[in-house]
C-alpha positions in Angstrom: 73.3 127.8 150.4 72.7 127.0 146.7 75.3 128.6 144.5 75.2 128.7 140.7 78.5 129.9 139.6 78.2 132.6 137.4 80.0 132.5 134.1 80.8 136.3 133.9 83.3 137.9 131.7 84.4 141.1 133.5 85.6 143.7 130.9 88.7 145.9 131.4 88.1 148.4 134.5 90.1 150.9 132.4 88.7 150.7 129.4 87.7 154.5 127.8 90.0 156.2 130.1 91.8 159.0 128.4 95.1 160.6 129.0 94.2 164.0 130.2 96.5 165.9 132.0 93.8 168.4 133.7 92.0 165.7 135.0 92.2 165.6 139.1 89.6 163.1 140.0 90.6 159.4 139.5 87.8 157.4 136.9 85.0 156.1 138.3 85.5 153.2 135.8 88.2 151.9 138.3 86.3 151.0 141.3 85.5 147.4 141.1 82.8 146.3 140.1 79.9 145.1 142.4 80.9 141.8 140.9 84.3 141.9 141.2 83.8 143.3 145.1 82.1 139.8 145.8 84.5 137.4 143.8 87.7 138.8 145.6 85.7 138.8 149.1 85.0 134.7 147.9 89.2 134.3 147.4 89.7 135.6 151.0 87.2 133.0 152.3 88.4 130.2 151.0 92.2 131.6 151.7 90.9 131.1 155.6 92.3 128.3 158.0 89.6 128.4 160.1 86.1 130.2 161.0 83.2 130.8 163.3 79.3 131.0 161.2 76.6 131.0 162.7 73.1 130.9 161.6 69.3 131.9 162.3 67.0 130.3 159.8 63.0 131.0 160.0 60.9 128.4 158.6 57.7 129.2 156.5 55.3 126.8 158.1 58.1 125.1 159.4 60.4 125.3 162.7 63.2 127.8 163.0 66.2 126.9 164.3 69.8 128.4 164.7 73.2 126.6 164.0 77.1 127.2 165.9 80.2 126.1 163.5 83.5 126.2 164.1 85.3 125.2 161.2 88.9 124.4 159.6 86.8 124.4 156.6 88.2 121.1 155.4 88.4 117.9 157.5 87.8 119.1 161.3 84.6 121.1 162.9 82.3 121.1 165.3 78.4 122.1 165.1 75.2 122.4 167.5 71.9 123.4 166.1 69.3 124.2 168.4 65.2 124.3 167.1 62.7 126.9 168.2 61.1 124.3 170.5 64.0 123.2 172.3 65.6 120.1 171.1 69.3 120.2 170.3 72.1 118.8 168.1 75.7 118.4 168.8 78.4 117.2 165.9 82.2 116.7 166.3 83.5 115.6 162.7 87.0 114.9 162.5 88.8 113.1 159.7 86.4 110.3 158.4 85.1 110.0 162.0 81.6 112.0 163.4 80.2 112.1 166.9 76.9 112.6 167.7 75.2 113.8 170.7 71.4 114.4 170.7 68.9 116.4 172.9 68.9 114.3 176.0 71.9 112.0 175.5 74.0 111.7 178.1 76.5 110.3 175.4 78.1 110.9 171.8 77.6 108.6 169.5 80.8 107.8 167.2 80.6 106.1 163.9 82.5 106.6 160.3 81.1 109.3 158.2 81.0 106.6 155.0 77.8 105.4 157.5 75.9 108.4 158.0 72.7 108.6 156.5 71.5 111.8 155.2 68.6 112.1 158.0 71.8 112.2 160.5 72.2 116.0 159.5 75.8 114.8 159.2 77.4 118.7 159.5 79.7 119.4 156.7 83.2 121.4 157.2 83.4 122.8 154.0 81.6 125.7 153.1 81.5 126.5 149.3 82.3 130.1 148.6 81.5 130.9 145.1 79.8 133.8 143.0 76.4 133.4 141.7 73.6 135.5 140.2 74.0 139.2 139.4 75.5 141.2 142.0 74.5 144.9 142.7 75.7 147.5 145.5 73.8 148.9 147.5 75.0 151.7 150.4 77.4 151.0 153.0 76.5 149.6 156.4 78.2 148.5 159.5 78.5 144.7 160.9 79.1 144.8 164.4 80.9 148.1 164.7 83.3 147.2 161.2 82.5 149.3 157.7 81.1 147.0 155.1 79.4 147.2 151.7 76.2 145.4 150.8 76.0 143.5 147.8 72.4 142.6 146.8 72.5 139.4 144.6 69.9 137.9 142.8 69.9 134.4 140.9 67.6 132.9 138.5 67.7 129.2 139.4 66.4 131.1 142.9 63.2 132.8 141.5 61.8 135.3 144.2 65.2 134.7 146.3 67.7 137.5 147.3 70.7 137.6 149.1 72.7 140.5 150.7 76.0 139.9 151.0 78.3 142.2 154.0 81.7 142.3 152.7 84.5 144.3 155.2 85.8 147.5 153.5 88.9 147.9 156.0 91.6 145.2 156.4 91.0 141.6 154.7 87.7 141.5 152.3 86.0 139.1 154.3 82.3 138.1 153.9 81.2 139.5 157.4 77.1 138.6 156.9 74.8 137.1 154.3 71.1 137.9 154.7 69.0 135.7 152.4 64.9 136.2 151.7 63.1 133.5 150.0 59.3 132.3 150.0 60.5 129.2 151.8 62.7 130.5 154.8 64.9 134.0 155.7 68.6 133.0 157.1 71.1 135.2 158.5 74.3 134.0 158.6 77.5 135.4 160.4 81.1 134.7 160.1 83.3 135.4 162.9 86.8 134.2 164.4 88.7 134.8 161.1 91.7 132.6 161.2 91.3 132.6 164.6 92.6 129.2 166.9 89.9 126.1 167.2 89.4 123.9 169.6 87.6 121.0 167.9 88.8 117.8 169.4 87.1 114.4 169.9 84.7 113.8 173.2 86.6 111.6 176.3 86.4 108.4 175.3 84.4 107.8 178.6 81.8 109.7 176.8 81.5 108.1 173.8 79.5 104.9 172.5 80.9 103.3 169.2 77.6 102.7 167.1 79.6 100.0 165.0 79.7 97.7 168.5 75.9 98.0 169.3 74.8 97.7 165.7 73.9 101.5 164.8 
């Protein structure tokens, strides 16, 4: 997902509030701001040790496909993205090391990630959590069973684009869904498994074919 971070200068929540004693009702001017909603759900993202996305993408003119991560969000994940037609894609990236496995293999291939080339698809652990655009709420939803707020966001390096972004209103203010609608493809993307314990680890070595030795 493109981001463009947004260089926004977020005034005092308080500000005009006066001092009156009769007053029973807290100011509205306190909630946060749809804005602030989405940078503090951003910070408990990128506070994560590990996460679950997964993605449906449709394709206008193109193929869909849907993706699997489980992430540490820094140096160890593992991916499969599976197209409308059937053929498949299975990554293990761990360190400065990636295994591939394509539709049909019967092997992964290991090679450095310094030798990937950018038609390998090479998946990436990292996941950039940033505000962009102008952020808007819209009415509260449910994800799954859990309370949430939409936040509509729009972005004008994205002309025509909008995403909606599903933030948790009980517990941690994770991101829990981000729909996005563009001319060029829709996405809906999940995030799951919140800190939750991975099991990304390397293929058996029986398994595995060092491209380096038969010369990529």
């Amino acid at each position: 997902m493109t981001a463009a971070l947004a260089c926004l200068t977020l005034g005092a929540t308080v500000a005009g509030c006066t001092h009156d004693a009769t007053a029973k009702e807290p100011s509205a001017s306190k909630e946060p701001s749809a804005q602030q909603m989405l940078d503090t759900a951003n910070d408990a993202m990128k506070a994560l040790s590990s996460v679950t996305i997964d993605g449906d993408t449709i394709v206008t003119g193109g193929e869909d496909f849907s993706t699997h991560v489980t992430t540490d969000l820094k140096r160890r994940c593992a991916s499969k993205t599976t197209w409308a037609t059937g053929p498949s894609l299975e990554q293990i990236r761990i360190g400065a090391t990636y295994y591939v496995r394509r539709q049909g293999q019967d092997h992964w291939d290991k090679a450095p990630t310094s030798e990937a080339k950018q038609e390998d698809g090479l998946v990436q652990c990292t996941w950039e959590f940033a505000s962009f655009g102008v952020a808007k709420k819209r009415k509260p939803t449910e994800v799954d069973g859990s309370p949430a707020i939409r936040l509509l966001v729009t972005d004008k390096a994205d002309e025509g684009g909008t995403y909606t972004f599903y933030v948790a209103t009980e517990g941690k203010p994770y991101i829990l869904k981000v729909v996005y609608e563009g001319a060029d493809y829709h996405s809906i993307t999940r995030f799951s498994a919140f800190d939750e314990p991975q099991d990304v680890r390397p293929p058996a070595e029986a398994d595995i074919v060092d491209a380096s030795d038969v010369g990529g």
